[in-house]
N, C-alpha and C positions, 0 to 999 in steps of 0.2 A: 349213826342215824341222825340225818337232819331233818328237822322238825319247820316248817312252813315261820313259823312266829320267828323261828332264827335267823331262818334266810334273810324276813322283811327286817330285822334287828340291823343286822350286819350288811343290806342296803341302804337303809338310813342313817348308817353312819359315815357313808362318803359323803351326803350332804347337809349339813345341818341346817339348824330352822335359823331365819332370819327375818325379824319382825319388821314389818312395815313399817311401824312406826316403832322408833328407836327410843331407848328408857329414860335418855336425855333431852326428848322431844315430848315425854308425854304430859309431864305437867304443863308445858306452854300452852299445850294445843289444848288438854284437857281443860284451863283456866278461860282462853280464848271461847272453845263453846260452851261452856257455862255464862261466860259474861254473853254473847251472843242470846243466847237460848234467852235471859233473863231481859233483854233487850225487846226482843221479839215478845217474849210472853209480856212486858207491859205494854205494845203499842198495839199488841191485838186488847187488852184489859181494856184500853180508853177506846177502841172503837170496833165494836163487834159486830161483824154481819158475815154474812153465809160465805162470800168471798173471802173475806181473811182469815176466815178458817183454815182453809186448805192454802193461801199466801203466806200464811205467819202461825198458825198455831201448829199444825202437822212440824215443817221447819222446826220449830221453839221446842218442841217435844222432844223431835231423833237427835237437835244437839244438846240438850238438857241428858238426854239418855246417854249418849257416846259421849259427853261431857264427863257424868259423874263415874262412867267407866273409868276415862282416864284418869283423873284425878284420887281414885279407888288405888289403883292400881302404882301412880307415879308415888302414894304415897306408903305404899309397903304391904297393903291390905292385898292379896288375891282372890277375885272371886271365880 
């Protein structure tokens, strides 16, 4: 009797997963937008207005956030 979960088992195993970004790339890149993000987050701090909100804070946020993923991650921690 084959069961549905075995099938998708035993197709997934002709191909396996292949990360985008690779385990030897993710400290750089994770370091990269962290210094980036922190870049951004002071030059919107010295000049704030409704425009660089969405020019530099938005920006400063998703690489602060996909920053500290990789960085999480390049350092052994999985979330």
């Amino acid at each position: 009797m084959s069961s549905p979960l075995l099938d998708v088992w035993e197709a997934a195993s002709a191909s396996p997963f292949h990360p985008t970004v690779g385990k030897q790339s993710q400290l750089p890149l994770g370091f990269f937008l962290l210094a980036i993000s922190f870049l951004l987050a002071g030059v919107f701090g010295l000049n704030r207005s409704f425009r660089n909100l969405s020019l530099l804070a938005v920006p400063a946020s998703l690489a602060f956030g996909f920053g500290a993923v990789y960085m999480i991650c390049a350092v052994g921690v999985y979330v």
